[in-house]
C-alpha positions in Angstrom: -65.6 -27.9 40.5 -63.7 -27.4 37.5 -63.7 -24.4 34.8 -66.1 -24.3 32.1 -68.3 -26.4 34.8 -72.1 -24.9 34.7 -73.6 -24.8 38.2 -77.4 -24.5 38.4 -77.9 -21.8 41.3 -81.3 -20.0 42.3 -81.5 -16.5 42.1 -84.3 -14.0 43.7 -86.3 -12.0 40.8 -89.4 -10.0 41.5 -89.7 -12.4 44.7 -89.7 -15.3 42.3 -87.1 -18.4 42.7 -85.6 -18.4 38.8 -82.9 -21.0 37.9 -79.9 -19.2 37.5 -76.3 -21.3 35.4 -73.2 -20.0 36.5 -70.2 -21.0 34.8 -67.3 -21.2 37.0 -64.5 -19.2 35.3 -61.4 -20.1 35.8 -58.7 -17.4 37.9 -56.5 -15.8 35.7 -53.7 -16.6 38.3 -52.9 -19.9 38.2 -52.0 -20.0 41.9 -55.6 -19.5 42.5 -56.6 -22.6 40.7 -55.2 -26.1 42.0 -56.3 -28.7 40.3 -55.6 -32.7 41.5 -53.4 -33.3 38.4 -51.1 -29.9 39.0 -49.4 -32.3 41.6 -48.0 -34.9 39.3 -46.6 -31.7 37.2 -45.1 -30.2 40.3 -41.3 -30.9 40.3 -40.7 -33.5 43.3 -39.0 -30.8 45.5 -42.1 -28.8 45.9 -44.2 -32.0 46.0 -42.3 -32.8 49.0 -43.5 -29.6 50.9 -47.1 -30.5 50.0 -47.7 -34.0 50.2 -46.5 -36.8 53.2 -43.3 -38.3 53.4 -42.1 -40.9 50.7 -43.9 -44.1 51.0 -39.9 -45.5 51.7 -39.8 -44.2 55.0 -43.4 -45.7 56.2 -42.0 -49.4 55.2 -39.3 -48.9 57.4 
């Protein structure tokens, strides 16, 4: 999911099933929100920690 995404949900009203749209909001923190592109922005030091081991030690 990503913010300003709208999420059809169901909610319970009056023992009725009504279509209910959530927007997922994104966190104020932006440690609380990863997305897939925050790794290319991430200096390669802290990429390290995340992802595997350069691709020049596999062709070893």
């Amino acid at each position: 999911m990503k913010p300003g995404d709208v999420m059809q949900q169901y909610v319970w009203v009056d023992g009725k099933r009504v279509p209910f749209k959530a927007r997922v909001v994104k966190p104020k923190d932006p440690k609380d929100y990863d997305p897939p592109q925050a790794e290319q922005e991430l200096p390669e030091s802290a990429a390290k920690g995340k992802q595997e081991p350069p691709k020049a030690t596999e062709s070893k």
